[in-house]
MIVEX-744585 format. One record per residue: x negated, y, z negated of N, C-alpha, C in turn; residue in one letter; residue number from 1. Coordinates in Angstrom, 1 decimal. Layout:
! residues N
<n.xx->X n.yy->Y n.zz->Z ca.xx->X ca.yy->Y ca.zz->Z c.xx->X c.yy->Y c.zz->Z type->A seq->NUM>
...
//
This chain:
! residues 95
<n.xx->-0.9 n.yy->-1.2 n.zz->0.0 ca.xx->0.0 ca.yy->0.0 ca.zz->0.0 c.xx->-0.9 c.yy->1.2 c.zz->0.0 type->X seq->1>
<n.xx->-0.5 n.yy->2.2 n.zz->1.2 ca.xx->-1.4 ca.yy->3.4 ca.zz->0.9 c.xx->-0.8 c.yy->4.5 c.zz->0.1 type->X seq->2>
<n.xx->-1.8 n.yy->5.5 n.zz->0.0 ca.xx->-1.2 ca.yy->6.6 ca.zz->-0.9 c.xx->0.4 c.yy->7.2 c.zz->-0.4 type->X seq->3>
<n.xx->0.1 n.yy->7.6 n.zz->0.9 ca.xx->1.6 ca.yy->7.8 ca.zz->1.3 c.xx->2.7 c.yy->7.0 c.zz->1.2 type->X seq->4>
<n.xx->2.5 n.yy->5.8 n.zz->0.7 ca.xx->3.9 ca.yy->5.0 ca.zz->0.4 c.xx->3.9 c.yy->5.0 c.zz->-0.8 type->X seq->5>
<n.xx->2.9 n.yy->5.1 n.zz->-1.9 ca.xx->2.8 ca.yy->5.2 ca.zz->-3.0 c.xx->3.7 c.yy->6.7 c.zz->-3.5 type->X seq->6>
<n.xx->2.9 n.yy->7.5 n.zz->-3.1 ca.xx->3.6 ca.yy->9.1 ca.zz->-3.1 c.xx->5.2 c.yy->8.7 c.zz->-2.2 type->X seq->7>
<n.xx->5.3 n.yy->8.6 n.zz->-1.4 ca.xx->6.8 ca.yy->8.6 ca.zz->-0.9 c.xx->7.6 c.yy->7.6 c.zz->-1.8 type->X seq->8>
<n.xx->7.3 n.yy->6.8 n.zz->-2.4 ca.xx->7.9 ca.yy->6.0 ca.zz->-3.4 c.xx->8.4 c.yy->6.2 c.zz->-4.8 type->X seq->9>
<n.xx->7.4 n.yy->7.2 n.zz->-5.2 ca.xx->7.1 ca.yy->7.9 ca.zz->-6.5 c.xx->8.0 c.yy->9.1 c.zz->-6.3 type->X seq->10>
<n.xx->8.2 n.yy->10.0 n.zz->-5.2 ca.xx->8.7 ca.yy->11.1 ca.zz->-4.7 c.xx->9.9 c.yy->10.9 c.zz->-5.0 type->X seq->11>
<n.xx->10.9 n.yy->9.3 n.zz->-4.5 ca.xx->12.0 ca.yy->8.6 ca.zz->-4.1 c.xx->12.8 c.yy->8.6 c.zz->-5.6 type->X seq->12>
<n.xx->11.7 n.yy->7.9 n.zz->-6.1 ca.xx->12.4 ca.yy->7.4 ca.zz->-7.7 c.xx->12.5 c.yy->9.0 c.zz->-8.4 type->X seq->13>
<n.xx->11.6 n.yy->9.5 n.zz->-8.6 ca.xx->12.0 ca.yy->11.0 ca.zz->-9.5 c.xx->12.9 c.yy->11.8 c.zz->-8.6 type->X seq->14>
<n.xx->12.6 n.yy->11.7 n.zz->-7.3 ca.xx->13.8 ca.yy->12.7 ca.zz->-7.2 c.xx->15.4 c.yy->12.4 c.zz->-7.5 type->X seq->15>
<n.xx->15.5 n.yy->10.9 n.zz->-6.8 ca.xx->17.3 ca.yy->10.5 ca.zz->-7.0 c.xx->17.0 c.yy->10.4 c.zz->-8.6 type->X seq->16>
<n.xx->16.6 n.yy->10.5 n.zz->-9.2 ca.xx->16.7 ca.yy->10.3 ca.zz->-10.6 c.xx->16.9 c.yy->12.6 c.zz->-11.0 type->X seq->17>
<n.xx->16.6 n.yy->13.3 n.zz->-10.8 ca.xx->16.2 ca.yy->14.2 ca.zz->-11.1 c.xx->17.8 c.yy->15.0 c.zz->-10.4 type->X seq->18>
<n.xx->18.0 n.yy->14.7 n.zz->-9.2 ca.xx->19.1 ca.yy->15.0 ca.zz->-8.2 c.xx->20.3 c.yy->14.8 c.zz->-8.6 type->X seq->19>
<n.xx->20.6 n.yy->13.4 n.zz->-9.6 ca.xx->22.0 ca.yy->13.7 ca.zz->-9.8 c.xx->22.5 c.yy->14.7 c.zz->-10.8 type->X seq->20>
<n.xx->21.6 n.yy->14.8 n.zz->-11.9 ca.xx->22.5 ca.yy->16.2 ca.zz->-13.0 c.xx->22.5 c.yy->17.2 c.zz->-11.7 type->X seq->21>
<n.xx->21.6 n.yy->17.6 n.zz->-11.4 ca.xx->21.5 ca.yy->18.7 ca.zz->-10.0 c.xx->22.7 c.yy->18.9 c.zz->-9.7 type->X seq->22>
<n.xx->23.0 n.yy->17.7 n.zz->-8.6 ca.xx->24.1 ca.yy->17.8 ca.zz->-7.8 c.xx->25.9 c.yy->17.6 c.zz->-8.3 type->X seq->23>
<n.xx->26.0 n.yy->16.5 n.zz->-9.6 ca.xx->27.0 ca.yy->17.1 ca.zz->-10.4 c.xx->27.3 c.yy->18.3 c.zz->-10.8 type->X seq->24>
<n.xx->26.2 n.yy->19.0 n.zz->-11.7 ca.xx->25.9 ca.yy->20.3 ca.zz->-11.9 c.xx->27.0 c.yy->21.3 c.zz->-10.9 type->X seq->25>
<n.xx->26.2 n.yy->20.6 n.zz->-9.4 ca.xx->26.8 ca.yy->21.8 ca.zz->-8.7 c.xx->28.0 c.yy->21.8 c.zz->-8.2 type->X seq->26>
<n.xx->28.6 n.yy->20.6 n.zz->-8.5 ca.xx->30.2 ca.yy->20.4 ca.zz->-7.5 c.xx->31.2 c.yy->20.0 c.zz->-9.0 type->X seq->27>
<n.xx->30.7 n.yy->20.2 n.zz->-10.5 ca.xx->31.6 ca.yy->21.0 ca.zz->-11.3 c.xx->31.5 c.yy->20.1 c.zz->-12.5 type->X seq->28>
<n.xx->30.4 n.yy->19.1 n.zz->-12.4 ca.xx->30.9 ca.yy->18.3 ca.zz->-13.6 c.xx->29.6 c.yy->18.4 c.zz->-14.4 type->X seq->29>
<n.xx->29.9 n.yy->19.4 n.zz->-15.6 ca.xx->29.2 ca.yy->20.0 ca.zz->-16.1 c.xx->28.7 c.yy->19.6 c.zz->-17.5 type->X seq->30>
<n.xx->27.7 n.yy->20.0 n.zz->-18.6 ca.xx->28.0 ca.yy->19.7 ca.zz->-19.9 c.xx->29.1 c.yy->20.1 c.zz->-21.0 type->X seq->31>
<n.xx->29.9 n.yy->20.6 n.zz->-20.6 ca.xx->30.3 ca.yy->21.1 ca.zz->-21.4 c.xx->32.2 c.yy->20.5 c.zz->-21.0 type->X seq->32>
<n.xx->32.1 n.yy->20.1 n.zz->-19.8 ca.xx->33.5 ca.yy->19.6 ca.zz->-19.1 c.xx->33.5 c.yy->20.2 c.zz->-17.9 type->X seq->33>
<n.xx->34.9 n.yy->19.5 n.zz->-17.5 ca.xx->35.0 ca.yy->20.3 ca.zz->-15.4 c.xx->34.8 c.yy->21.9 c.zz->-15.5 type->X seq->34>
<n.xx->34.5 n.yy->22.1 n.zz->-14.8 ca.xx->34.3 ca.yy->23.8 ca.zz->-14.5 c.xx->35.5 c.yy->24.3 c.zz->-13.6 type->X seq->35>
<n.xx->36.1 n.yy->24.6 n.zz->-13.9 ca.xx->38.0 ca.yy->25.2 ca.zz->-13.6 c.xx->37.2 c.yy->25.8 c.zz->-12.1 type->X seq->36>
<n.xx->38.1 n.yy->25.4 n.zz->-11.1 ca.xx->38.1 ca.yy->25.9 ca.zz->-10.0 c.xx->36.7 c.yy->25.3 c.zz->-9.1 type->X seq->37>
<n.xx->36.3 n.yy->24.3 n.zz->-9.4 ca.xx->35.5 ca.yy->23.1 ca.zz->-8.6 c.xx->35.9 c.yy->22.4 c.zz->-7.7 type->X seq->38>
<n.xx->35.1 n.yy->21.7 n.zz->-7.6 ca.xx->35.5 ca.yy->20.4 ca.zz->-6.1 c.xx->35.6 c.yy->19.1 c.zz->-7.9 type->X seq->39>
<n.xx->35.0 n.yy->19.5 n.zz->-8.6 ca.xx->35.1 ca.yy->18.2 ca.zz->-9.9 c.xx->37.0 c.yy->18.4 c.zz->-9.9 type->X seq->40>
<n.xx->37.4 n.yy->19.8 n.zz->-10.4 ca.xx->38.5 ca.yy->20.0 ca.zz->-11.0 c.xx->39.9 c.yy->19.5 c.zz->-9.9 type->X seq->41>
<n.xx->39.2 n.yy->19.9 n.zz->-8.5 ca.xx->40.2 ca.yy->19.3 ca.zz->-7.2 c.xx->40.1 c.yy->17.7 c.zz->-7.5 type->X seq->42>
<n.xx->38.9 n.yy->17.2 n.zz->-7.7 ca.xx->39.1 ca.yy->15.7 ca.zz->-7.5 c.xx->39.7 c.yy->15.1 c.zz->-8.8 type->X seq->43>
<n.xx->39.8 n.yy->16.0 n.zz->-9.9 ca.xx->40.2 ca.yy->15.2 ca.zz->-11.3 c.xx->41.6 c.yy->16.2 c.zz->-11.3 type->X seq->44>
<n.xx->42.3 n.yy->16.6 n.zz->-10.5 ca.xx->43.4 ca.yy->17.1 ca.zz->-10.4 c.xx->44.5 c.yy->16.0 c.zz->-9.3 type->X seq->45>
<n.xx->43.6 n.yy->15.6 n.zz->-8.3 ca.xx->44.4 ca.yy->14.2 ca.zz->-6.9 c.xx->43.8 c.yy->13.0 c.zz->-8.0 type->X seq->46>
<n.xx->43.0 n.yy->12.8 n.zz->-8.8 ca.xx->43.5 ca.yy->11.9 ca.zz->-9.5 c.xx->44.1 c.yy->11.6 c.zz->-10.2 type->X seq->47>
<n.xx->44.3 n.yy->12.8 n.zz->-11.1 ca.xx->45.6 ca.yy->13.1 ca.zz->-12.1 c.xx->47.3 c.yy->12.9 c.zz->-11.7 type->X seq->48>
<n.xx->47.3 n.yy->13.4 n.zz->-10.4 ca.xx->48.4 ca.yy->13.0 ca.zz->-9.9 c.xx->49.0 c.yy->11.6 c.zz->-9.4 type->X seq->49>
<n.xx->48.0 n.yy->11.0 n.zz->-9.3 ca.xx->48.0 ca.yy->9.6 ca.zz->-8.2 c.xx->48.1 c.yy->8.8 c.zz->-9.6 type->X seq->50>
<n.xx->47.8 n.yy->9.1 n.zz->-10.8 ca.xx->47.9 ca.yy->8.2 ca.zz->-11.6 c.xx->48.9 c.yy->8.5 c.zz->-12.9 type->X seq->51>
<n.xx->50.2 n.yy->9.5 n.zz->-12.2 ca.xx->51.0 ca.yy->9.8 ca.zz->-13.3 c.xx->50.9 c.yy->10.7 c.zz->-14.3 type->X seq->52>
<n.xx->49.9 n.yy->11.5 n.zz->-13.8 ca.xx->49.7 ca.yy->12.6 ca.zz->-14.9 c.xx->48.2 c.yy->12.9 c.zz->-16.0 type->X seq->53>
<n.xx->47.8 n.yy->11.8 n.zz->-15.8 ca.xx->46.6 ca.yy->11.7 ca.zz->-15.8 c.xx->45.5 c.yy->10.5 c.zz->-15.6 type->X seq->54>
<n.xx->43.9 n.yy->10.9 n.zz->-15.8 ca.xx->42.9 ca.yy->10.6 ca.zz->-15.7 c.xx->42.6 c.yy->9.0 c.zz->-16.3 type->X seq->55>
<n.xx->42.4 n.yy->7.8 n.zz->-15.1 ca.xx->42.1 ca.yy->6.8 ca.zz->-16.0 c.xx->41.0 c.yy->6.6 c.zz->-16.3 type->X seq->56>
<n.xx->41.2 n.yy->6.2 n.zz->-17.4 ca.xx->39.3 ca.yy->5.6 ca.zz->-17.6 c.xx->38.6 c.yy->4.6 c.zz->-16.7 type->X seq->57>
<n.xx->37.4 n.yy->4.9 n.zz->-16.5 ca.xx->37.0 ca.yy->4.0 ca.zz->-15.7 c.xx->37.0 c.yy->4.6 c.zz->-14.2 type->X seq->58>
<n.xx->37.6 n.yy->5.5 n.zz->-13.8 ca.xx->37.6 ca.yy->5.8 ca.zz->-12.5 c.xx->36.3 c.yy->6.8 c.zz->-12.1 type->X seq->59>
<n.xx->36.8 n.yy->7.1 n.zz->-11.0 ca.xx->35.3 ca.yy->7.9 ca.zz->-10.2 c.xx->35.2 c.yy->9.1 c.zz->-11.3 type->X seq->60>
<n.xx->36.6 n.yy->9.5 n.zz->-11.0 ca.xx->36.1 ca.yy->11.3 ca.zz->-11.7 c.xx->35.8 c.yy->10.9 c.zz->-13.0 type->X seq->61>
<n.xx->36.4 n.yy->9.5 n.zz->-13.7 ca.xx->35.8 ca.yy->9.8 ca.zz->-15.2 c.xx->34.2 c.yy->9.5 c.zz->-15.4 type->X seq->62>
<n.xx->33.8 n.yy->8.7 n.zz->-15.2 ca.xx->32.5 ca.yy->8.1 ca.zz->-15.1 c.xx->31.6 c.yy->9.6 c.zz->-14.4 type->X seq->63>
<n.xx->32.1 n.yy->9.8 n.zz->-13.3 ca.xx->31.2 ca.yy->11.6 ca.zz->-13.5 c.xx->31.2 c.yy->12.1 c.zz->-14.0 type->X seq->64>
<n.xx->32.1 n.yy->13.0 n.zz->-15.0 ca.xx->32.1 ca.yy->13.6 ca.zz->-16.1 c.xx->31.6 c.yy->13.1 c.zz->-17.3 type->X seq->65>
<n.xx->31.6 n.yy->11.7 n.zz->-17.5 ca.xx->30.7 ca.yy->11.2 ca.zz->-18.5 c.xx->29.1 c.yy->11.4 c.zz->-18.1 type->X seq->66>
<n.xx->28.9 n.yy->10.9 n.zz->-16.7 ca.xx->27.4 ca.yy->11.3 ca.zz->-16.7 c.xx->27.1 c.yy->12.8 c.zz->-16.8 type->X seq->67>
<n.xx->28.0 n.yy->13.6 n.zz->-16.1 ca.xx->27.4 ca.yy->15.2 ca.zz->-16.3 c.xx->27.6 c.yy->15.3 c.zz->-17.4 type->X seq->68>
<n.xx->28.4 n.yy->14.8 n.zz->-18.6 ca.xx->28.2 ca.yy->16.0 ca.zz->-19.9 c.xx->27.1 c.yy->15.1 c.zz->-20.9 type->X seq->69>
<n.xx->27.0 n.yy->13.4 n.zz->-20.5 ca.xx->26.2 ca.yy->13.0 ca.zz->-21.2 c.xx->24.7 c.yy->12.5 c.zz->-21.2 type->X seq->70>
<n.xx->25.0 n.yy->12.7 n.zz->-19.2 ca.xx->23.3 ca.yy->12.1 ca.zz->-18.7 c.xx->23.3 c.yy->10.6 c.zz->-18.2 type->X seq->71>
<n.xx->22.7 n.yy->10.0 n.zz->-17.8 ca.xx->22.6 ca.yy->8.9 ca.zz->-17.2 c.xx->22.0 c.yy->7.7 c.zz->-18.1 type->X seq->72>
<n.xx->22.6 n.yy->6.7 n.zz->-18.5 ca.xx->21.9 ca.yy->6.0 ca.zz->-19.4 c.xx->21.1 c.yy->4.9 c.zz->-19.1 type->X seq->73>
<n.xx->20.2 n.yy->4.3 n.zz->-19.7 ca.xx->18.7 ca.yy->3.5 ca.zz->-19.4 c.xx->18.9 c.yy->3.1 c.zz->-18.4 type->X seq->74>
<n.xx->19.6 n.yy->1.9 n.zz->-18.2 ca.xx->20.0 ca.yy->1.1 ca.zz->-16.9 c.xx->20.9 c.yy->1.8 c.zz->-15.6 type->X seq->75>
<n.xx->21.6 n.yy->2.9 n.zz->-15.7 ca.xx->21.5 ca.yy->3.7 ca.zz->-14.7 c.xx->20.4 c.yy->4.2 c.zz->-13.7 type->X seq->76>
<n.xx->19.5 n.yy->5.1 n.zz->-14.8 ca.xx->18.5 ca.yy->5.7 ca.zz->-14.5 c.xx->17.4 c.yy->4.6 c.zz->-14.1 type->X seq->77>
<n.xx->17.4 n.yy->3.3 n.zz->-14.6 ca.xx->16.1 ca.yy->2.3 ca.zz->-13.9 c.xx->16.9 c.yy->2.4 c.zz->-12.6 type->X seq->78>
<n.xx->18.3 n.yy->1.7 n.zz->-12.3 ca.xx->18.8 ca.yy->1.8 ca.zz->-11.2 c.xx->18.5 c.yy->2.6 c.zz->-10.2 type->X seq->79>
<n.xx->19.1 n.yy->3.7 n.zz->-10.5 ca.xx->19.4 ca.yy->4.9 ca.zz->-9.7 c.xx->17.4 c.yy->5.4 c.zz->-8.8 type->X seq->80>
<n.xx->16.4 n.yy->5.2 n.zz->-10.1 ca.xx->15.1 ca.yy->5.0 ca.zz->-9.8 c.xx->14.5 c.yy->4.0 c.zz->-8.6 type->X seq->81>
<n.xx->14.7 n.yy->2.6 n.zz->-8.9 ca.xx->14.5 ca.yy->1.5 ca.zz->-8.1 c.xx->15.1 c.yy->2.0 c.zz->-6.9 type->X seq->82>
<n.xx->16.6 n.yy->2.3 n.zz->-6.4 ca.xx->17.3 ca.yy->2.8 ca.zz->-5.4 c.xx->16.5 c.yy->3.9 c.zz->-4.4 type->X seq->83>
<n.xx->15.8 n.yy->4.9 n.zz->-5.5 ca.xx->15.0 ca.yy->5.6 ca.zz->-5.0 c.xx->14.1 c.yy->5.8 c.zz->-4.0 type->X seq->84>
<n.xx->13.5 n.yy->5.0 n.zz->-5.2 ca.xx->11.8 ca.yy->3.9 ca.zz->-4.3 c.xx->12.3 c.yy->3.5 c.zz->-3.1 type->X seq->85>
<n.xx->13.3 n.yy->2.8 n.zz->-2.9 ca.xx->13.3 ca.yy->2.1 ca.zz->-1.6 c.xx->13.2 c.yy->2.8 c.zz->-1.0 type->X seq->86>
<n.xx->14.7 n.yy->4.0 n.zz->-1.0 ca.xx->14.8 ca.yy->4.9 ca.zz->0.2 c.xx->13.1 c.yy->5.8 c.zz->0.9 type->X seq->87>
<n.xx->12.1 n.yy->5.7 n.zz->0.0 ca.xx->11.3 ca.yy->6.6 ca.zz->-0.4 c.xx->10.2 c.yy->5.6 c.zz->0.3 type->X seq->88>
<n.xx->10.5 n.yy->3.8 n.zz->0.3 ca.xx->9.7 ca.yy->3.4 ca.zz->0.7 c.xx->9.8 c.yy->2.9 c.zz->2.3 type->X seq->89>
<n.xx->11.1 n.yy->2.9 n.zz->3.0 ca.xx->11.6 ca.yy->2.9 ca.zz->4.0 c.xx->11.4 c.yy->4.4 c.zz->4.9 type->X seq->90>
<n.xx->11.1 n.yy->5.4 n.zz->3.7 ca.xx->10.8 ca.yy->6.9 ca.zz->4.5 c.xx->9.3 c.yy->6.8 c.zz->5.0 type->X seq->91>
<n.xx->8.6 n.yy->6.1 n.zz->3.9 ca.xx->7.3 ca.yy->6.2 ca.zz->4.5 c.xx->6.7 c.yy->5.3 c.zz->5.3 type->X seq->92>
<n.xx->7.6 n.yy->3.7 n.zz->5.9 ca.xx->7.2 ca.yy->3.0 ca.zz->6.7 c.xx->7.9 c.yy->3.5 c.zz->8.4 type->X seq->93>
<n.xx->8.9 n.yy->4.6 n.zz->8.1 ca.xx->9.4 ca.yy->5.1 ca.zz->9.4 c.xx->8.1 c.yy->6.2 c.zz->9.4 type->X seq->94>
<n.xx->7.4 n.yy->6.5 n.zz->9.0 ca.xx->6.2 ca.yy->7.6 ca.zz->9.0 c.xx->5.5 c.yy->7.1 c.zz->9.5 type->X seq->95>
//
């Protein structure tokens, strides 16, 4: 393995690891709860409806709002890392 798959691998894992608070952050699912007037609050509003009024556990919008206000936990974050790498190692064998 050379340095550039090493670095594109290492690149891979910290960034998707680094990118999801980021990107929750930005589309509303915050620490503190949804941010009123989001694309979080549109999608936990069509699921609210679709399921009688409210939010089930277990669904997409809940499990995002648990990671944005609580963070990603161990086995996520090994996940979401390993996932990384690959992308990161498939970026640097198309290089």
């Amino acid at each position: 393995m050379g340095l550039l798959s090493f670095c594109a691998i290492a690149a891979g894992a910290a960034g998707s690891v680094a990118a999801v608070p980021l990107v929750l952050g930005a589309v509303g699912f915050g620490a503190t709860g949804i941010v009123a007037g989001s694309v979080a609050a549109k999608m936990m509003s069509v699921a609210a409806i679709a399921n009688g009024g409210g939010v089930a556990a277990g669904s997409t919008v809940a499990v995002l709002q648990s990671v944005g206000m609580a963070g990603l936990g161990g086995a996520a974050t090994a996940a979401l890392g390993s996932a990384g790498g690959v992308v990161g190692a498939v970026i640097a064998a198309i290089v």
